[in-house]
Residue frames as a rotation matrix with the C-alpha (Angstrom) as fourth column:
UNK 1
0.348 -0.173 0.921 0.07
0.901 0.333 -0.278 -43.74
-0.258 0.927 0.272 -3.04
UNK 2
0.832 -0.020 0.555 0.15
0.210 -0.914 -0.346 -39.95
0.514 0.404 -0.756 -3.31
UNK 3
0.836 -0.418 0.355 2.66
-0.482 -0.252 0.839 -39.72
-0.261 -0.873 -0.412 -0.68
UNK 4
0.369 -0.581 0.725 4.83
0.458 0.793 0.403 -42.36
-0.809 0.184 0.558 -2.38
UNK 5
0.520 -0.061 0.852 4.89
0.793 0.405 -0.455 -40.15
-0.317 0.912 0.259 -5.20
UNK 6
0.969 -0.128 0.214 6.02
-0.183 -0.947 0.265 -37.10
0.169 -0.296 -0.940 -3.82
UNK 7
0.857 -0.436 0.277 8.64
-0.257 0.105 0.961 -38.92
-0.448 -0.894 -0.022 -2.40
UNK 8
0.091 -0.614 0.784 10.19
0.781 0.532 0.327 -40.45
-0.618 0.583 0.528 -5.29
UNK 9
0.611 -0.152 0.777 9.89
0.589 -0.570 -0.573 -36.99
0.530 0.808 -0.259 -7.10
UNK 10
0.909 -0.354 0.220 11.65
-0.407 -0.641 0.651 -35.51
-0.090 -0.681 -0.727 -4.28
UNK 11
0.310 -0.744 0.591 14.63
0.458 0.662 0.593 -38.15
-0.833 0.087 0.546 -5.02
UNK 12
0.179 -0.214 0.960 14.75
0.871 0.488 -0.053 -37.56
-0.457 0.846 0.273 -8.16
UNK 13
0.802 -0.022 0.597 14.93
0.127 -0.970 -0.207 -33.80
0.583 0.241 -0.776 -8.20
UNK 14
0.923 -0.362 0.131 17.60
-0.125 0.039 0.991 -34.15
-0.364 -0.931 -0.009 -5.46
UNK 15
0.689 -0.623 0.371 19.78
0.424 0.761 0.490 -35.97
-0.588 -0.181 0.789 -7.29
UNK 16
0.161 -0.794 0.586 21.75
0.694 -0.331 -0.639 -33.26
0.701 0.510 0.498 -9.54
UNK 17
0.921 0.214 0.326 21.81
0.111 -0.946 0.306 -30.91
0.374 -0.245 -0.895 -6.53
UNK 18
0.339 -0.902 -0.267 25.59
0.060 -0.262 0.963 -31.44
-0.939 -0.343 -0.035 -5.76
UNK 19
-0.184 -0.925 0.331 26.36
0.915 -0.038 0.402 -30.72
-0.360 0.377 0.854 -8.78
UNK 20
0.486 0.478 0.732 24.00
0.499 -0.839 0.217 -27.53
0.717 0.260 -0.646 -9.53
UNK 21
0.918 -0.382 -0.107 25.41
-0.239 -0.747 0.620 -25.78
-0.317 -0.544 -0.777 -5.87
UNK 22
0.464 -0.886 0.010 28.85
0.668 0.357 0.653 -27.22
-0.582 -0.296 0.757 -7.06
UNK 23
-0.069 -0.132 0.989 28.75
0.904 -0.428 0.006 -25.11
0.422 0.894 0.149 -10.16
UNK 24
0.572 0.102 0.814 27.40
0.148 -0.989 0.020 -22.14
0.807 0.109 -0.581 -8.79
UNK 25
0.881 -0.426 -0.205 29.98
0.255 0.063 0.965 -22.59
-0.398 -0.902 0.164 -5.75
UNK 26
0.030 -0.922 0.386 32.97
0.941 0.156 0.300 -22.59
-0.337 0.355 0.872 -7.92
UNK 27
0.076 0.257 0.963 31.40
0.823 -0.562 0.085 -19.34
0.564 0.786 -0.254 -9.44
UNK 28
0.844 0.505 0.180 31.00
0.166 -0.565 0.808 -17.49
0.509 -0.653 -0.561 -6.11
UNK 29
0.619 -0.783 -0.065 34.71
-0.130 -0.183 0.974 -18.17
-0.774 -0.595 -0.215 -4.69
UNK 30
0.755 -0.348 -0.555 35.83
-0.604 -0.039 -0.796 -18.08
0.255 0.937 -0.240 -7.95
UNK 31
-0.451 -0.892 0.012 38.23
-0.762 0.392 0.515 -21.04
-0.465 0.223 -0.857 -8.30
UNK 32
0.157 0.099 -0.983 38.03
-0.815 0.575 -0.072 -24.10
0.558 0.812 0.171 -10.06
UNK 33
-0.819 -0.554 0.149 39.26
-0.527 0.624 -0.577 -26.70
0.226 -0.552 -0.803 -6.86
UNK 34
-0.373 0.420 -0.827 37.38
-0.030 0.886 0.463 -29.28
0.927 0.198 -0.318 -5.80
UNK 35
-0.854 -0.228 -0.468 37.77
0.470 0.050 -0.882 -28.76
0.225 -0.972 0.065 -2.17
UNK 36
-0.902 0.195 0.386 35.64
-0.324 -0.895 -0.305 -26.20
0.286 -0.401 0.870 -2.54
UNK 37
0.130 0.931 -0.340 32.51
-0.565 0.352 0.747 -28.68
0.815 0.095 0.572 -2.44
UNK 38
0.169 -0.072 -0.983 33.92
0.677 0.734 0.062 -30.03
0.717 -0.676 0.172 1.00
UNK 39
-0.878 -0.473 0.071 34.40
0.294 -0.652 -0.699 -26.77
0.377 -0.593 0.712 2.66
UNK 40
-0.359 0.933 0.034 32.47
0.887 0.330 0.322 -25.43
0.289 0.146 -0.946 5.30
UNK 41
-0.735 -0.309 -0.603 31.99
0.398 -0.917 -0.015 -22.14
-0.549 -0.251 0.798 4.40
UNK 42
-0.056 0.993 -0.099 28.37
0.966 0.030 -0.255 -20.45
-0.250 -0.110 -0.962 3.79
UNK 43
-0.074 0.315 -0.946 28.53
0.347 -0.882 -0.321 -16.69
-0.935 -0.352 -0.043 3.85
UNK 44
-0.717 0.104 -0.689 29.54
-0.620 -0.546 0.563 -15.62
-0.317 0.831 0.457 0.55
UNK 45
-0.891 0.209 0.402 27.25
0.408 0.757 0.510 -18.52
-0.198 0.619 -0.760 -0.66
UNK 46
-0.285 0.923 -0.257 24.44
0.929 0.201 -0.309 -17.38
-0.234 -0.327 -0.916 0.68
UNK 47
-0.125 -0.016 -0.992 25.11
0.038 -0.999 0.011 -13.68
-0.991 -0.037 0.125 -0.02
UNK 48
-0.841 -0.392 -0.373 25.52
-0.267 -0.299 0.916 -14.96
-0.470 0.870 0.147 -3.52
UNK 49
-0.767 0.600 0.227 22.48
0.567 0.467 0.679 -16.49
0.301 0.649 -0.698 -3.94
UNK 50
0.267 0.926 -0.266 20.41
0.890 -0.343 -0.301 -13.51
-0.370 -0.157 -0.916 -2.60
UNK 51
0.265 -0.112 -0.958 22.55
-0.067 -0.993 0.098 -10.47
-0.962 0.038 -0.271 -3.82
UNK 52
0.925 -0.022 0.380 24.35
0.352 0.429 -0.832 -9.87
-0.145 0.903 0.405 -6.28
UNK 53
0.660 -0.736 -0.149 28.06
0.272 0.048 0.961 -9.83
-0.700 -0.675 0.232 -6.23
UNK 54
-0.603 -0.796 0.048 29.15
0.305 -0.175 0.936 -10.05
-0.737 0.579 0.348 -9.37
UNK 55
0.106 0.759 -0.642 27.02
-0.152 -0.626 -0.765 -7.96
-0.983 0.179 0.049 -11.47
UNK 56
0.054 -0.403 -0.914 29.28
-0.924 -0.367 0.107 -7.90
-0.378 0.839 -0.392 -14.74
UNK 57
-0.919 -0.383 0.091 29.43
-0.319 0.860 0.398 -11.76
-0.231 0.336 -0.913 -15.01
UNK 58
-0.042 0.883 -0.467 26.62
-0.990 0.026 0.138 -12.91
0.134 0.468 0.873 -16.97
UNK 59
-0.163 0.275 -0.948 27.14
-0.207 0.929 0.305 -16.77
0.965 0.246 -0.094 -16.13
UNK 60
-0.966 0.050 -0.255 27.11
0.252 -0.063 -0.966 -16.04
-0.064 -0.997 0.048 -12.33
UNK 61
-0.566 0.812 -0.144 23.87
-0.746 -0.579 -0.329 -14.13
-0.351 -0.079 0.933 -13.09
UNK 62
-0.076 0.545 -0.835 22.71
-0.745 0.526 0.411 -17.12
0.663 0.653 0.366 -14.98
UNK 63
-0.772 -0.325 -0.546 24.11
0.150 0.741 -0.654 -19.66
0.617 -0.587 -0.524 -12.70
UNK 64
-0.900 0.370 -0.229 22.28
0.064 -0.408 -0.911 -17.85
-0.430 -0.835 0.344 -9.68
UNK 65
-0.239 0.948 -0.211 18.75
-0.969 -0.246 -0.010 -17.40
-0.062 0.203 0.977 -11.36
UNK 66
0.039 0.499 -0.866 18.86
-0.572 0.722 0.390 -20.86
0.820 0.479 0.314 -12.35
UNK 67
-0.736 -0.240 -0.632 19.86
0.306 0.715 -0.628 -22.45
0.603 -0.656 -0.453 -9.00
UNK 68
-0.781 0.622 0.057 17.29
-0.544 -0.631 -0.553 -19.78
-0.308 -0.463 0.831 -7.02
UNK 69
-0.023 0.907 -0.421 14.89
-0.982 0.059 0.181 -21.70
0.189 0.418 0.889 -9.18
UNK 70
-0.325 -0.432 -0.842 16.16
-0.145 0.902 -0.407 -25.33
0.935 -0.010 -0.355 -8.54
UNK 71
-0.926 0.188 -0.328 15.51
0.360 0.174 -0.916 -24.65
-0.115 -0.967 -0.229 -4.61
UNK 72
-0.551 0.752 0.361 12.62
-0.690 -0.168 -0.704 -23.64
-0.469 -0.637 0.612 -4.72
UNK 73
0.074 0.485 -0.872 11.25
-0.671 0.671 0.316 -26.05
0.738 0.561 0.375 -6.86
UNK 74
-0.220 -0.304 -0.927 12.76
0.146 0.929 -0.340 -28.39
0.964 -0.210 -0.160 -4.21
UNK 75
-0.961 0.197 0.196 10.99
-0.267 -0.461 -0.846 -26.50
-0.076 -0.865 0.495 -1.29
UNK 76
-0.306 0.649 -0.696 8.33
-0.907 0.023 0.420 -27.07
0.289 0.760 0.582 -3.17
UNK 77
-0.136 -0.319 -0.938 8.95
-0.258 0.925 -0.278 -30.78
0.956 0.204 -0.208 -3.70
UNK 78
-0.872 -0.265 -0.413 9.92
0.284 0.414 -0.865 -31.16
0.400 -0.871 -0.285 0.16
UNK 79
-0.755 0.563 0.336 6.49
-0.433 -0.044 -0.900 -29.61
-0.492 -0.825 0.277 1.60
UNK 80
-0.044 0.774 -0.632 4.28
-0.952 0.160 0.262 -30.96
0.304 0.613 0.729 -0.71
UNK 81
-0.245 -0.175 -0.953 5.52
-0.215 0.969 -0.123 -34.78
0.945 0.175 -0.275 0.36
């Protein structure tokens, strides 16, 4: 039963995460294309979501705290189940 319920909160937290990394993708290679959520390209992503790259931009800075928090919540989520 407990196990069942992990699982179905683990779905259900899952399910905006293409559009939470899409957002903060678009922010990191700055553009606005679509593609970019089919490319497979990692570095800056990952650089953005542990450094900070763009200091002066205050929705990147937002963007990035709030996704940092999103995964782990879903690390969370995923060992707990």
């Amino acid at each position: 039963m407990t196990s069942n319920f992990w699982f179905w909160a683990f779905m259900i937290w899952s399910f905006p995460l293409g559009y939470y990394r899409s957002q903060f993708r678009k922010i990191v290679y700055q553009t606005e294309d679509w593609k970019i959520n089919i490319k497979p390209v990692f570095v800056k992503e990952v650089k953005g979501l542990f450094q900070n790259l763009y200091p002066e931009n205050d929705n990147y800075l937002k963007m990035r705290n709030f996704y940092r928090f999103y995964l782990v919540v879903y690390l969370v989520l995923f060992f707990l189940w």
